[in-house]
Structure formats: C-alpha cells, structure tokens
N, C-alpha and C positions, 0 to 999 in steps of 0.2 A: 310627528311630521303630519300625519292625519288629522281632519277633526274629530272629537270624540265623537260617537253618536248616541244623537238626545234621549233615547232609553236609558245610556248608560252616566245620565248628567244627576246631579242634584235635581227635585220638586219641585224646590223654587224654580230652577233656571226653564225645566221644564214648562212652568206655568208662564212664565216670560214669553219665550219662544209659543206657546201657545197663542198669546194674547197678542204680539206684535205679527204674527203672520197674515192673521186676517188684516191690520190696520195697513200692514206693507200693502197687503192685494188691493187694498180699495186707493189707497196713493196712484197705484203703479196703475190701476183702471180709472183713474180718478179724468183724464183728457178723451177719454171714448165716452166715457158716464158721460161726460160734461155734452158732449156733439150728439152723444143719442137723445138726450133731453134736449138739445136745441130741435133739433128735426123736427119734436114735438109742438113746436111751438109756435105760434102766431106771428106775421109780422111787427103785430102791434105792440110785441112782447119786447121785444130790441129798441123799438122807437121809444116805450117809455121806459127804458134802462134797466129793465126786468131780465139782468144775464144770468144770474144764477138761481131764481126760485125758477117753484113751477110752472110747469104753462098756465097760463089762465083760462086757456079754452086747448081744449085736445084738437090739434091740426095735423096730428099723422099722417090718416090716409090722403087727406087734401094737398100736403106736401110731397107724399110719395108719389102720389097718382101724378101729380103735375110731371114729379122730375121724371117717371116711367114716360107720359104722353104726350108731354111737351117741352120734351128737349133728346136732345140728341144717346141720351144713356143709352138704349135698345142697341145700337147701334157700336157704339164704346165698347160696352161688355162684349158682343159678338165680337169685335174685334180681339179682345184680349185670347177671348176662347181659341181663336185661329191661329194667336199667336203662342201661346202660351202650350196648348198639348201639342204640339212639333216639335216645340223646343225639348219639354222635357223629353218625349219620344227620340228622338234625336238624340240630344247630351247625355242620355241612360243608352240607349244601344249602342252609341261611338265607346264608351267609356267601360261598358262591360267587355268590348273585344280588346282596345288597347289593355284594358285592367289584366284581361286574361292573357294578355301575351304579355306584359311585364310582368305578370303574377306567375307566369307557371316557364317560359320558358327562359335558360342561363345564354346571352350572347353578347359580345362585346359591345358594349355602349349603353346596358340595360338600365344600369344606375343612369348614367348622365340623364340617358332621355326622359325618366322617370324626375330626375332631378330637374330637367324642363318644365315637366308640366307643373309641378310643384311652383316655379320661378315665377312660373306665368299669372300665378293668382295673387301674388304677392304685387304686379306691377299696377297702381293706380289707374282707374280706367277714364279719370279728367285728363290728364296725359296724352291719354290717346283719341280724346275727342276730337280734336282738328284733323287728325291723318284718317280716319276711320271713318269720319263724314265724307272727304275729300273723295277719300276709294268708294264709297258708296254714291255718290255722283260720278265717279266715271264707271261704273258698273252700270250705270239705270236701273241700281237699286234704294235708290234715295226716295221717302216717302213710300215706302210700299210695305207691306207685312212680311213678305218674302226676303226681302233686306234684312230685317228685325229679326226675323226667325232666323236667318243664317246666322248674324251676328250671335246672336244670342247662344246658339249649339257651340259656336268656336269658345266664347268666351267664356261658358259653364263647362265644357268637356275637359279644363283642367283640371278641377275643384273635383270633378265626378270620377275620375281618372283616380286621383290620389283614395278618393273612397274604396275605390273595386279593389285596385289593387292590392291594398292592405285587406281589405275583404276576403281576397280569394287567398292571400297567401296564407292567412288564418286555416282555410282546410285541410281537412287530410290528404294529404298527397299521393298518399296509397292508393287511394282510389282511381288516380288517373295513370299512376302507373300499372294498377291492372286494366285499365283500361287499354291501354298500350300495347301491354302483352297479348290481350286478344286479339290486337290486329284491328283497333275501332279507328278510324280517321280521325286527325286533330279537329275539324270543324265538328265533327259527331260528339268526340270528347265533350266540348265547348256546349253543343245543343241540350244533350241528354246528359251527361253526369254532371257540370259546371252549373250549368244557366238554374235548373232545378235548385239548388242546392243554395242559391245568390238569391231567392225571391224576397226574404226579409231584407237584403242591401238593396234590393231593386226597388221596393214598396218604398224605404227610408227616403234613397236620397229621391224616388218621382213625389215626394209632398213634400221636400226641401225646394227642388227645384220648378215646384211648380207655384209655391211661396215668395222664390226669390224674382221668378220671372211677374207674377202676376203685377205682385209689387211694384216694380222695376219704373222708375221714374225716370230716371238722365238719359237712357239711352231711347226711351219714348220721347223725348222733349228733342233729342240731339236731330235724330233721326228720318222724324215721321211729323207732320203739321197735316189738320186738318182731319174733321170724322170716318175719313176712307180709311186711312191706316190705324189712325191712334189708339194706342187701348184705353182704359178707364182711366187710369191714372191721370196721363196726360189730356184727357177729356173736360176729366174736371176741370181745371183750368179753363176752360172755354166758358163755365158756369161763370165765370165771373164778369164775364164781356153780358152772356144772357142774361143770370140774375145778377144784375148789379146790389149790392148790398144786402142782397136776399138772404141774409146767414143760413137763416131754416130748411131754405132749399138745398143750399151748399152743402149743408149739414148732411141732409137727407141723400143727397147723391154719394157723402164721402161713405155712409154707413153698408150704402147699398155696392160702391167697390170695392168695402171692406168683407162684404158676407161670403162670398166664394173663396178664401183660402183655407177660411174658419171652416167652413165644410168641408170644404175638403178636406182637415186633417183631425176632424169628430169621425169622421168618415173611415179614413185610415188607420187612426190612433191605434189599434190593436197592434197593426205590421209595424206601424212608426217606431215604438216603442222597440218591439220586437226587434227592429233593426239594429237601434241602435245598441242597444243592450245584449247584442248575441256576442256571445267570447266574456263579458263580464263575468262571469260568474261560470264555474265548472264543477 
C-alpha cells in the first residue's frame, strides 16, 4: 500500500531517482530561473528578441533601484505587511481558542460545529465574491486594509481551526485533567498548560498563513484598488500601466514580492518542519 523507500529499492532505481530529482528541481524552478534573469536584463535585451540567453550587459541594480525609487513598490510592501501580520495574528489566536474548545471540551453540537468550520473551506471563494464585495460597501470597509484583514481572519480561521483542533486532541489529556483537579481555571488551563504545549502548531500554521495571505491575489484585486490599500501582489499590476512593456522591470518587482515569504519560512523552517511532523513519529 505504501511506497517502498529508496534505501530499500534496487542501485539502479536508486541511481534513477538520484539523477531525475535534481532535473525535476530545475523544471519545477525553471519559471522563477527564467523572471530572475529577466530582471537582469536590459531593455535592449527584449527588443532584440534576446528572451532566453543572458543578459548582455548586467542591469540589476539599475532595475531594482528604479522599481525600489520609482514606483510605487515601498508603499505596496508596507501595505501587505499591515495586512498580512493581523491576519495571521488574528486567524492563529481566534483558531487556538475555538481549537481548544472543540478539542478538549464534550457538548452537544461539538461535531456539527466542528463539521462547519471544515465545510467552510471547502466552499469556493469566486462564489462569494459579489456578496462579500457588496457587504464590504455597505460596511465602509471597501478599499481599505481594515476590510482585507477582517476578511481575511474570517476566511482563514476555518482552515486554522481544523489544524488546532486535531492539534490539541493529539495531547495528553491527563495533563489537563490534573490541571482540574487542582482547581486551575479553564482560561489558566488554556494559557499555561495548552498554549505552551501548541508552539510547534502555532509556528507551523503562522508561516502557512502568512504564505497564503502574502500571496493572496483575488481577494486584493476584489476588494482594494489603488496604492493606499493594495498589497504587492495586486500592485504589480499597476507596473503594467507604469512600465508598459517594461518586462525587466516587472520581472524585478515580481522577484522583490516574491522574497518575503521565502524568508520567512528559511526563517522558520526549524518550527515549520517541527510542526508539521510532531505525532509522526513515536
């Protein structure tokens, strides 16, 4: 039912699997390869149909500097930032209390609700782009950060819900029933012997979530128009009004919305891993 594992294959197959892994990686990086050598490159480089060699003349910094000083990016990025750590803050602390009250305590309707938030990720979020834009115009949260970050906590607090939950019911249980016994208070419970105990779930899903929001294109385009709200993603897009046919430039700005999640999650990788990997293995 399992795959074998490649220690235990034939030499050959081994040498195989050797040899196509790296060729898979550079496929699978082969469209970032390709935009990070455009960046490098000259205008002059695209006019005379020079898409896939090298640059002819190194225009890095000249490119970088431009899309940093003369355009709107500084401004983009801040944005995402504003948007992006509420969220995660937000859809991790909503998500560890519901987790922990589906996780630990037995009452009528525990599954259903649990069965909710499950439901809820599963429903297409094109769907709900006309009623969702609607309700954020008559809130006077249309085009604003504040909109985006709410949105955004409702709509990831299921996805993070279903995480904790299975998270927490993974622990010993014992431990919160002597907790009990001592006479500690359920929000005490929660603070000092739960939440400790969760950091590897908490590290995991804040560099998911802060991956998925960074990212987040449709609900930046649905939501928010114009450099006051937008985050990077949808910024980009405005390079193409400024640099018209500029590809280098475009290039240059896509690499530089691309480099903050990648840090972030070299950054983390230890807990990442850690997270996700805890209960595998006993």
């Amino acid at each position: 039912m399992f795959p074998t594992p490649i220690e235990k294959t034939s030499r050959s197959w081994q040498i195989t699997y050797q040899t196509l892994i790296p060729i898979v990686l550079v496929i699978w990086l082969l469209p970032l390869i390709a935009v990070a050598v455009f960046s490098m490159k000259p205008l002059a480089d695209f006019t005379n149909g020079n898409y896939w060699g090298l640059p002819s003349t190194f225009e890095g910094f000249a490119n970088y500097g431009k899309v940093f000083f003369e355009s709107d990016m500084p401004r983009y990025l801040l944005n995402s930032v504003f948007i992006t750590v509420p969220t995660v803050v937000g859809a991790v602390a909503l998500s560890a209390m519901t987790g922990f009250a589906l996780g630990v305590y037995r009452f009528k309707g525990n599954l259903l609700i649990f069965f909710m938030f499950i439901a809820g990720n599963f429903v297409p979020f094109q769907i709900l782009m006309v009623p969702v834009r609607d309700l954020t115009l008559d809130l006077g949260l249309y085009d604003t950060k504040t909109g985006l970050v709410l949105f955004h906590i409702a709509f990831q607090t299921g996805f993070c819900t279903l995480f904790m939950r299975n998270f927490i019911r993974a622990l010993p249980f014992p431990l919160i029933e002597a907790a009990r016994v001592e006479g500690v208070a359920e929000w005490r419970i929660f603070l000092f012997v739960v939440l400790p105990l969760m950091k590897p779930a908490l590290a995991a899903l804040s560099v998911l979530i802060f991956t998925f929001i960074w990212n987040d294109y449709f609900w930046a385009i649905v939501l928010t128009q114009g450099p006051d709200s937008q985050p990077v993603t949808a910024g980009i897009t405005s390079f193409n009004s400024q640099f018209v046919a500029q590809y280098h430039l475009m290039s240059a700005g896509s690499i530089v919305a691309a480099l903050p999640p990648v840090a972030m999650f070299f950054l983390m990788q230890k807990h990442f891993i850690a997270g996700l990997t805890l209960g595998a293995v006993k």
